[in-house]
C-alpha positions in Angstrom: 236.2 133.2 162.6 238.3 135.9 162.3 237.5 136.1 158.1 233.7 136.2 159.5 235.0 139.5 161.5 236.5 140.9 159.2 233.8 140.9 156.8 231.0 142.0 158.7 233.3 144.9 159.9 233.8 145.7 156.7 230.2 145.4 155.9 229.7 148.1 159.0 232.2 150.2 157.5 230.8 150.4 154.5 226.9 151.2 155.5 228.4 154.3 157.4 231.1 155.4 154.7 229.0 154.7 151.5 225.9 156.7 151.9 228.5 159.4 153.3 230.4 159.3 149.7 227.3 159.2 148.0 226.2 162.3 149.1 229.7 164.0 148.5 229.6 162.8 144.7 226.1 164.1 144.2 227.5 167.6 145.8 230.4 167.5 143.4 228.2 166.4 140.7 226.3 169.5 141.5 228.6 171.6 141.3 230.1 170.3 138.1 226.7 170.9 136.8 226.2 174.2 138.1 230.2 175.3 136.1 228.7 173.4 133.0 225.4 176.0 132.9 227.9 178.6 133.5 230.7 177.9 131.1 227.2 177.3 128.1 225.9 180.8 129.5 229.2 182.3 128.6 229.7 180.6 125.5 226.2 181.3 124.2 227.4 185.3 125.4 230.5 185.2 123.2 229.5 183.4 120.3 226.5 186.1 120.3 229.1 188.8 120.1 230.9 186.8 117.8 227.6 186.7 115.7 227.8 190.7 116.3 231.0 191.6 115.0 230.7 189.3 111.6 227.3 191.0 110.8 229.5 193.9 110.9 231.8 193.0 108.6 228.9 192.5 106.1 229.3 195.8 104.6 232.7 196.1 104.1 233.0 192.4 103.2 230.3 193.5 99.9 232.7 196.6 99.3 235.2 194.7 98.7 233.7 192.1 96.9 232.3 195.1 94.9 235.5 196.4 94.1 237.1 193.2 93.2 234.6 192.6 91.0 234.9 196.1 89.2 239.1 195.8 89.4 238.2 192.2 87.4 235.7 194.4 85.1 238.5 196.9 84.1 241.3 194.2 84.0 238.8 192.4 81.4 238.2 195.2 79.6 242.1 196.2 79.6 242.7 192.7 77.9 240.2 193.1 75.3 241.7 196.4 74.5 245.2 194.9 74.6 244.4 192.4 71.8 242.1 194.8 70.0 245.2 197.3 69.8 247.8 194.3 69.0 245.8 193.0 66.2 244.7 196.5 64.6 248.6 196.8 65.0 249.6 194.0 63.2 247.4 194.6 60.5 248.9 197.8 60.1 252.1 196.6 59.8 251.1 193.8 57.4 249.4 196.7 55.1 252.3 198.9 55.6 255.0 195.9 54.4 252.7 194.9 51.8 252.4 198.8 50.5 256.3 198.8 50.6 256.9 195.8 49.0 254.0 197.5 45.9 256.4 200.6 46.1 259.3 198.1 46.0 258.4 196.5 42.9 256.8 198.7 41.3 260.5 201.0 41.4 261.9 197.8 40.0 259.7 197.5 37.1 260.4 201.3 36.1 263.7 200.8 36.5 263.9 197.7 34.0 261.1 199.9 31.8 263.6 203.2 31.3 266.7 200.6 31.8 265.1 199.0 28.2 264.0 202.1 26.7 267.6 204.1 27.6 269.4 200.9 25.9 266.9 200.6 22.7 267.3 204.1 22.7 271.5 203.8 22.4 271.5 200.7 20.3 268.7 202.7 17.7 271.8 205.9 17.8 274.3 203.1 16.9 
């Protein structure tokens, strides 16, 4: 008997109390609620300003991309004048040996000319 008491006490405890805790999680739900609308309300506000301040780094976002593109222009053209100057360089100095190495030889072969003709000309007096 005393289990039979204990339960239906129980049972009477818990007709009062649940409906009471019932309506206190539905407040608190409530409120939670109400702090989520908030917190989304405030979010929505900052990522608007957000979306603000990046629309005004458009512009100088494009300048800069504009002058990285001319800096990549001129460092192009810099290159292209580089190997323009090293090869008109080179050929220079490849015409420039090649004339010395004409001069070269043809001192040589003027030397051996009068070198022949000053010793026909001292074996013809012998």
């Amino acid at each position: 008997m005393q289990l039979e008491n204990f339960f239906e006490s129980l049972s009477y405890l818990c007709i009062k109390i649940l409906p009471l805790i019932g309506v206190i999680l539905g407040i608190y739900l409530i409120i939670m609620v109400h702090r989520l609308i908030q917190t989304l309300k405030s979010a929505e506000k900052v990522l608007d300003e957000a979306n603000t301040q990046i629309r005004k780094l458009d512009v100088p976002l494009n300048t800069v991309a504009e002058i990285s593109k001319s800096v990549d222009h001129v460092h192009d053209l810099a290159k292209e004048s580089i190997n323009q100057v090293s090869t008109t360089l080179y050929q220079t100095i490849l015409s420039l040996k090649q004339w010395f190495q004409n001069l070269i030889h043809k001192d040589k072969e003027e030397t051996e000319v009068m070198d022949k003709t000053t010793s026909e000309h001292v074996e013809g007096e012998n």
